[in-house]
C-alpha positions in Angstrom: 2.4 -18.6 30.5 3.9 -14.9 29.6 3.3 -11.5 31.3 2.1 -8.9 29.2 5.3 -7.6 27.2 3.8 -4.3 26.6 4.5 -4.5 22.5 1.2 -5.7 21.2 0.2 -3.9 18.1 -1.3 -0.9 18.6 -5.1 -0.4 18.4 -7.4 0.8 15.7 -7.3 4.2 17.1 -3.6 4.7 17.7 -3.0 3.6 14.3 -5.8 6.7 13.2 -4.1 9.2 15.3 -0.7 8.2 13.5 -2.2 9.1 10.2 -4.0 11.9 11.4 -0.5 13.2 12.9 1.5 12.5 9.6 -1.3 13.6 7.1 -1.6 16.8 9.3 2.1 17.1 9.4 2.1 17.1 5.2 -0.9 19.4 5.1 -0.6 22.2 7.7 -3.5 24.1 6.1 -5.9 21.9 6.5 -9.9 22.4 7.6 -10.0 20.2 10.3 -8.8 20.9 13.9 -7.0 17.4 15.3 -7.9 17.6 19.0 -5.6 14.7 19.9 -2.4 16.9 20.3 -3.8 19.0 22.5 -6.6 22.2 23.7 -9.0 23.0 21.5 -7.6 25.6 19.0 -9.6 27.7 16.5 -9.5 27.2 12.6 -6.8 29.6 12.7 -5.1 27.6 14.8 -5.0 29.6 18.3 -5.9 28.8 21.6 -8.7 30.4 23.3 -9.1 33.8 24.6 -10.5 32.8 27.6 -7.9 29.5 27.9 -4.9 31.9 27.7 -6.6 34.1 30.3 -7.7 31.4 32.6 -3.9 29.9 32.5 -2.3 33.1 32.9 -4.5 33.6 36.3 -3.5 29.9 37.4 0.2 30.7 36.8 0.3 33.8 38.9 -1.7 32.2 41.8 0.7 30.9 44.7 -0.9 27.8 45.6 -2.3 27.4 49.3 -1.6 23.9 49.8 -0.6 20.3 48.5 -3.9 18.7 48.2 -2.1 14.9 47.6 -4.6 11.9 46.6 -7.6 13.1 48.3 -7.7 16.2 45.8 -8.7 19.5 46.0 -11.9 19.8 48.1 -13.4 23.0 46.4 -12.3 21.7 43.2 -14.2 18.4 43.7 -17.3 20.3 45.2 -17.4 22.6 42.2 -18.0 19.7 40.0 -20.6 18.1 42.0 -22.9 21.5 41.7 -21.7 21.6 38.2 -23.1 18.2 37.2 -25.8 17.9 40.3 -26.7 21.6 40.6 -25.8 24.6 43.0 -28.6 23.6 45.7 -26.5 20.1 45.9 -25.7 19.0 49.1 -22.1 17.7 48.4 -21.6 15.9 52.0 -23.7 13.4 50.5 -21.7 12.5 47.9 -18.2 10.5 47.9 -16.0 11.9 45.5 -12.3 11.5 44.1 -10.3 13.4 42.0 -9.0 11.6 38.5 -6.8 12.7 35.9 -10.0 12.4 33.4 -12.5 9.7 32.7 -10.8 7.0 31.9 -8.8 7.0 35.1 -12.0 7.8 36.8 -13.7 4.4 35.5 -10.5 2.8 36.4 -11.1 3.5 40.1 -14.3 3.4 40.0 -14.5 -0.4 39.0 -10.7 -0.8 41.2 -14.0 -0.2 43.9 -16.2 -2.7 42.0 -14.9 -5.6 40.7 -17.9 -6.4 39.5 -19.8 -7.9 35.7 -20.2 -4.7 33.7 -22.6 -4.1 31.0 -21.1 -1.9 28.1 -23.4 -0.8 25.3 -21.2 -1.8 21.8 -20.0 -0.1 19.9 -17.8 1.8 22.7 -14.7 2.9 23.3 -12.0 0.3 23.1 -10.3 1.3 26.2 -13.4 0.8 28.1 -12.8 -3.2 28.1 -9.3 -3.1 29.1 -9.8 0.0 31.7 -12.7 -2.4 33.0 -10.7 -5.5 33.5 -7.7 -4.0 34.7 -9.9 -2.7 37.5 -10.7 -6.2 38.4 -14.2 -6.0 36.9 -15.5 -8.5 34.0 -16.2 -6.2 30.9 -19.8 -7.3 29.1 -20.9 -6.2 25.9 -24.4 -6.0 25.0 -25.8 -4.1 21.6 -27.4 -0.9 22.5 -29.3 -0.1 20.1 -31.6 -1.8 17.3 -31.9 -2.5 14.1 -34.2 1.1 13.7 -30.6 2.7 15.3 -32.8 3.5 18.7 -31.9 2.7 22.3 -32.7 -0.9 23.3 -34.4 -0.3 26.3 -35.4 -4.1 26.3 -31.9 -5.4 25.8 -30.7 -2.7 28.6 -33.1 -4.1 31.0 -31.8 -7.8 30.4 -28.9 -6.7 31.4 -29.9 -5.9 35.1 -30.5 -10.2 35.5 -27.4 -11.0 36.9 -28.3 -14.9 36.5 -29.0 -14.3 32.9 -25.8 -12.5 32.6 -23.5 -14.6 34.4 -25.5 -17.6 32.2 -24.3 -16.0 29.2 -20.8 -15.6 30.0 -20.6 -19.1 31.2 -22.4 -20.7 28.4 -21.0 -18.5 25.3 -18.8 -16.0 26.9 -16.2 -17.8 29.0 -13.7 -17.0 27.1 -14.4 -13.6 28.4 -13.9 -14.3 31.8 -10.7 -16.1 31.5 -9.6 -12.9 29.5 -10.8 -10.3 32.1 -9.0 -12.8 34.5 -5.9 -12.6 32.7 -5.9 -8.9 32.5 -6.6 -8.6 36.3 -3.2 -11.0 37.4 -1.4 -9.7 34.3 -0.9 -13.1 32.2 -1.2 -12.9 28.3 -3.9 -15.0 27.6 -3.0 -15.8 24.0 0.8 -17.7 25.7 -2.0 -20.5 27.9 -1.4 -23.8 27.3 -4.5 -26.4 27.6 -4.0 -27.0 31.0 -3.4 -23.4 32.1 -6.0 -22.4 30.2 -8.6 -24.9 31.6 -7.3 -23.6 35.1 -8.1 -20.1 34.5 -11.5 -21.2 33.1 -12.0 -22.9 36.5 -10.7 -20.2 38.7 -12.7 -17.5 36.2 -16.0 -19.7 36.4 -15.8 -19.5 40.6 -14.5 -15.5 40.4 -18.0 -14.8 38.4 -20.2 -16.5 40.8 -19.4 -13.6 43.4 -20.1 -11.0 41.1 -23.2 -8.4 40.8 -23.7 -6.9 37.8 -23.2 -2.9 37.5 -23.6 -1.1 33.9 -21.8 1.2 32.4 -23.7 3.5 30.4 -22.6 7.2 28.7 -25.3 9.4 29.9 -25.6 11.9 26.8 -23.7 12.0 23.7 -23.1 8.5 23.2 -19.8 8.1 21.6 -19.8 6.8 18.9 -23.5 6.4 18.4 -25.1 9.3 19.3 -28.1 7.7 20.8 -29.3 9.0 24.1 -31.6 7.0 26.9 -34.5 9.0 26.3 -36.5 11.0 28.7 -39.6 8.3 29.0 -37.8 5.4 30.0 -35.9 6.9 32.6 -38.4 5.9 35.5 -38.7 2.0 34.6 -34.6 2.3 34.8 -34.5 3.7 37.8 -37.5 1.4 39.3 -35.4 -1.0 38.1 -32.2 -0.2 39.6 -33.2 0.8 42.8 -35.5 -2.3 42.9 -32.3 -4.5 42.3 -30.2 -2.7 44.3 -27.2 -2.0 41.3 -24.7 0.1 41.1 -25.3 2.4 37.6 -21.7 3.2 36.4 -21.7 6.5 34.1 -19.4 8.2 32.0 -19.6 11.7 31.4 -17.3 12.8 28.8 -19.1 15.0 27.1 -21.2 17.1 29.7 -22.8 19.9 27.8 -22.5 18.7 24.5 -25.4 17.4 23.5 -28.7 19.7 24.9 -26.6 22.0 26.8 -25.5 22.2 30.8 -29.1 22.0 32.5 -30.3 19.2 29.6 -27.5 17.1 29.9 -27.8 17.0 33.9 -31.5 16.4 34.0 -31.0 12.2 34.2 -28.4 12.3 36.5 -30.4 15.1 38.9 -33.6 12.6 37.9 -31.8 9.4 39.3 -30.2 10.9 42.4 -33.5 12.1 43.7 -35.0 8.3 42.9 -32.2 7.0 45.1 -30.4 5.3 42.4 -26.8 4.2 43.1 -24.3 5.8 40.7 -20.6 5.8 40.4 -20.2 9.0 37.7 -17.3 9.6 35.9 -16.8 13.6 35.5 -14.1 14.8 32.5 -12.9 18.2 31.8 -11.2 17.1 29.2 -13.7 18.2 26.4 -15.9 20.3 29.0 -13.0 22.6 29.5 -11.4 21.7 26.0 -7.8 20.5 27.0 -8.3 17.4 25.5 -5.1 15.6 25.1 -3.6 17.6 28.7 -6.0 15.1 30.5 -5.7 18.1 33.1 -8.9 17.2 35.6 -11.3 14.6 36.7 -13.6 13.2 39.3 -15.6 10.1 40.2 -18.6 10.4 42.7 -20.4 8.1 44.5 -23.9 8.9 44.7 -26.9 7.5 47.3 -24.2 5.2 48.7 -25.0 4.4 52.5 -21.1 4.5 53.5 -17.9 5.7 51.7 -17.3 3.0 48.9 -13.8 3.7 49.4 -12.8 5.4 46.1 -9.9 7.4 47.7 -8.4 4.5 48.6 -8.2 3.3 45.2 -6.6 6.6 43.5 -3.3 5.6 44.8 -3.9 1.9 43.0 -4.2 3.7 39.7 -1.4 6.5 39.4 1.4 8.0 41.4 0.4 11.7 41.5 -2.8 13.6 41.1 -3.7 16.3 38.6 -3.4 18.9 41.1 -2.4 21.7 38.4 -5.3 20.7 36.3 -7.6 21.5 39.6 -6.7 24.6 40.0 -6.9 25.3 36.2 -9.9 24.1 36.9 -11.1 26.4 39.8 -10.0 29.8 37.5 -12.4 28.7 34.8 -15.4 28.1 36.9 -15.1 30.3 39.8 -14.2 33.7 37.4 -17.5 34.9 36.1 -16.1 37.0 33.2 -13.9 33.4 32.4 -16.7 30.5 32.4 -19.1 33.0 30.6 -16.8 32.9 28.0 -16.1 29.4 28.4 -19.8 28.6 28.1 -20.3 31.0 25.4 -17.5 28.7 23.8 -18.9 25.7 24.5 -22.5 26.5 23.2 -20.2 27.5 19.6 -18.6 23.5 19.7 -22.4 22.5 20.0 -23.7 24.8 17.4 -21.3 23.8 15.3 -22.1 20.0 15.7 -25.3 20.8 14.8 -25.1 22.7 11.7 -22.7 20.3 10.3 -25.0 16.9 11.4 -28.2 19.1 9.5 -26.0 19.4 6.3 -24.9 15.9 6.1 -28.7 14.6 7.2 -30.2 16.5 4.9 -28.3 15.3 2.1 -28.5 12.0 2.8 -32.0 11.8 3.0 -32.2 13.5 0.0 -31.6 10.4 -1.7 -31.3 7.5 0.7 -34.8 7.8 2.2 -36.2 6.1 5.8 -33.3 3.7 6.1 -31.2 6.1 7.1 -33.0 9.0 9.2 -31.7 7.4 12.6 -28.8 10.0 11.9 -31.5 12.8 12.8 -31.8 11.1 16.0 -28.3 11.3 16.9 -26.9 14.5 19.1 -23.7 15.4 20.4 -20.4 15.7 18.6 -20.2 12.7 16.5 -22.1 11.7 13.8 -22.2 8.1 13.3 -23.0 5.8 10.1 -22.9 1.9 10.1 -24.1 -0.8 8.6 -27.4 -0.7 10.8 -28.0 2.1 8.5 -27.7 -0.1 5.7 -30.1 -2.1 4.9 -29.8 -5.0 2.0 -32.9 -4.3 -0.2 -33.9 -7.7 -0.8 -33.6 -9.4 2.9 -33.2 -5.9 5.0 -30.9 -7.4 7.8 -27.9 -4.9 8.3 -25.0 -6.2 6.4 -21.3 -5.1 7.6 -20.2 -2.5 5.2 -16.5 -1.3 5.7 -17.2 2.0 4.5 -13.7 3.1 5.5 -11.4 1.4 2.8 -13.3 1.9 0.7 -13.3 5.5 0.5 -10.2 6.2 2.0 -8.1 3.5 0.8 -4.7 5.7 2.0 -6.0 5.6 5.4 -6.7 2.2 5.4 -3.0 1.8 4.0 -1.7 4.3 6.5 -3.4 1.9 9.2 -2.1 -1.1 8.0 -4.4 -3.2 6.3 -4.3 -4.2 2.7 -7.3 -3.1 0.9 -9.1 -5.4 -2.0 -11.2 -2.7 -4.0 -12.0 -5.9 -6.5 -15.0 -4.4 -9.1 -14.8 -1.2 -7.7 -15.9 1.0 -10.1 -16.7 4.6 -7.6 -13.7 7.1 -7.4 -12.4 6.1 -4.2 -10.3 9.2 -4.1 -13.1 11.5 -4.4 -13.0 13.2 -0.7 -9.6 12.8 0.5 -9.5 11.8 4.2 -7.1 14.7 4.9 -9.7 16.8 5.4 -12.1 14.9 7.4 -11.8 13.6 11.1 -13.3 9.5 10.9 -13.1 6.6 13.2 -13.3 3.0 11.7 -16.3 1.4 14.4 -13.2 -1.3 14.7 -12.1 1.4 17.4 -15.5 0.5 19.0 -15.7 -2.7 19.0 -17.5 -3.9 16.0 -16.4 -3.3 12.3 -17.9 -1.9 9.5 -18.6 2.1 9.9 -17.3 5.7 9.8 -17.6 8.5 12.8 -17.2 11.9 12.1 -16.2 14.2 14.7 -18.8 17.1 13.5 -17.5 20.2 15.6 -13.7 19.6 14.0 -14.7 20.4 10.3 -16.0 23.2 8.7 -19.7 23.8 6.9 -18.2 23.1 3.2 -16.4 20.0 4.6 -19.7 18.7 5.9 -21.1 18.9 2.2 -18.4 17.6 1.1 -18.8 13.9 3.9 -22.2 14.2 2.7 -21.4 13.8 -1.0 -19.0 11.0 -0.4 -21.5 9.0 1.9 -24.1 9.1 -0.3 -22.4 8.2 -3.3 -21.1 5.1 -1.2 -24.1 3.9 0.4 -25.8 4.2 -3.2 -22.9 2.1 -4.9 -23.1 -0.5 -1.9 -26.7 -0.6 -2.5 -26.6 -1.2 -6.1 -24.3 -3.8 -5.6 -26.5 -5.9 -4.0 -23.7 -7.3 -1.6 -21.5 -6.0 0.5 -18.8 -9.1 1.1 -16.5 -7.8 -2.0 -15.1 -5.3 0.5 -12.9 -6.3 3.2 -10.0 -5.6 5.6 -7.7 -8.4 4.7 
């Protein structure tokens, strides 16, 4: 058997953020703000008023202190009442500091080690951030055909006997992976009888395992879909009945309704006594997206300390104490976070203008089959082949969207395109302009995310005219299987 080597191909959404880079790097003028290299800029490309103030205050501060792994403690407290409310009382609550979320999960599930449910399509990293923390990653789909949340798949998932059934019966291939990850073997370099060993060993490492989801409690990346307000009792009967763990990723807090929207769940299932590892980012919150500046993980209604400090040394060598104090300027300056918010409210408004002009249009011409895009909120708007319906059967059928029109992407990214019988101008909205995700970043294959608050109104129309031309061609066609990624 091999270690990991570290040289794998890069993912799906490395490979997009290459082409993004280099596409930008040809076309400095573009409409469409690429968030990966760094803060939030404007379409004029400048920083924030109140960014540039806020770091100019953290610069000239002398800090008091070295606040090491266990973080800064008003920092930490600040995003408790942020998330829980000022009336919080934060000596209940467990926390750790985290470079962002993805370190945050890391930790929390370093804690764990336990089977977790993940809605698909999701982040890729969540599988290997999951499995590197010593916990079994397991998908589930999370929403259905109709593109609404599943609440009867997501309450399936709170049988751990079914679960771990599941993974044993059609799924063990899973386990040996997540096994793999955890002792750092490359799965793919097993022979037969290393592999049947791991099998074993992975079999008898799940039979000590509880199950703990991981949901993303608003704006649903990419799918936009929400657990909505009504089912949040049963959920919580449910979990507190069961006694799990509810794992949730908050990336982007304030998004989708707004600050006091966006908490109600959480506020909701503390007060129920629901057991919660949440994963706080400021990445998007505070717009420094690619500086990763500041994080937290809090463990809420836990009886005793789950021990999450004593993981943040198990998952990076330093903590973001810069980032805290950044942090601390934003939210404890009035004249700063009013701005911020102000700020904040403009990313949302702008999501949502740009989601009503490519809706609109699309149901213009596409009728019912597609209106779960209304449903979506948050930053992304998301289309997929559950949108898609074949006329004549109406299961979803897997519609690449993504080579299709934007065949130099898909070149950029690697694969080799067949655009057999294709009669549609393929060029017709160049992908320069437009921020998109294959769902192969996700997880799945065979859809397009926009990132709505990174492109301008006439860019919107522009998506909406290309998306509606290609769902109509697909339709027409009658079959969906002449396009692939080779």
């Amino acid at each position: 058997m091999k270690r990991y080597a570290g040289n794998e191909s890069p993912d799906t959404i490395i490979r997009v953020g290459q082409s993004l880079a280099e596409i930008g790097r040809e076309n400095p003028n573009l409409p469409y703000v690429n968030v990966s290299i760094g803060v939030f800029h404007s379409e004029g490309h400048q920083m924030p008023q109140w960014y540039q103030e806020a770091l100019r205050r953290k610069n000239k501060e002398v800090p008091k202190s070295t606040y090491h792994f266990a973080g800064n403690p008003e920092f930490l407290e600040n995003t408790a009442r942020l998330v829980f409310g000022d009336n919080v009382e934060t000596s209940d609550i467990y926390m750790a500091p985290s470079y962002g979320g993805s370190q945050a999960i890391s930790i929390g599930n370093h804690v764990l080690k336990d089977i977790v449910p993940v809605g698909v399509p999701t982040y890729a990293n969540h599988e290997a951030i999951i499995n590197g923390g010593g916990s079994i990653f397991y998908p589930y789909r999370y929403i259905n055909a109709r593109g609404e949340f599943d609440v009867k798949t997501f309450l399936e998932v709170f049988d751990r006997e079914k679960v771990v059934s599941d993974l044993i019966d059609r799924q063990h291939g899973r386990v040996t992976k997540a096994l793999c990850r955890n002792m750092g073997v490359d799965p793919k370099s097993l022979n037969h009888t290393e592999s049947t060993l791991f099998q074993e060993m992975g079999m008898a490492w799940l039979g000590t395992r509880e199950v703990a989801p991981l949901i993303q409690a608003v704006c649903n990346n990419p799918l936009g879909v929400d657990i909505p307000c009504n089912q949040w009792r049963i959920i919580a009967d449910e979990l507190v009945r069961k006694n799990i763990t509810l794992q949730v990723d908050l990336a982007y807090f304030g998004l989708g309704k707004g600050i006091e929207k966006d908490s109600e769940m959480l506020k909701y299932f503390k007060s129920r006594g629901v057991k919660m590892l949440v994963y706080f980012s400021y990445s998007k919150f505070h717009g420094h997206y690619a500086d990763r500046r500041a994080g937290s993980v809090m463990a809420v209604n836990f009886k005793k300390d789950p021990g999450l400090l004593s993981q943040v040394r198990e998952t990076t060598s330093a903590v973001a104490v810069d980032g805290q104090r950044l942090s601390n300027v934003i939210e404890l300056n009035p004249d700063i976070q009013t701005k911020q918010r102000m700020w904040l409210e403009g990313i949302r408004g702008q999501a949502i203008i740009n989601r009503q002009i490519i809706s609109e249009a699309l149901n213009g011409g596409l009728g019912a089959r597609i209106n779960a895009l209304d449903a979506q909120q948050g930053p992304f708007l998301y289309a997929s082949d559950l949108q898609l319906q074949d006329l004549k059967s109406g299961e979803a059928k897997n519609c690449p969207l993504i080579p299709w029109m934007f065949p130099e992407l898909a070149e950029k990214m690697g694969y080799k395109v067949s655009t057999e019988a294709l009669d549609f101008p393929s060029n017709q909205l160049r992908v320069a302009g437009v921020p998109i995700l294959p769902e192969e970043a996700f997880g799945g294959a065979g859809g397009v995310r926009i990132a709505l608050p990174n492109i301008s109104e006439t860019t919107a129309r522009d998506v909406a005219r290309t998306l509606k031309e290609a769902y109509k061609h697909l339709e027409a066609s009658g079959s969906c299987n002449k396009w692939r990624l080779c």
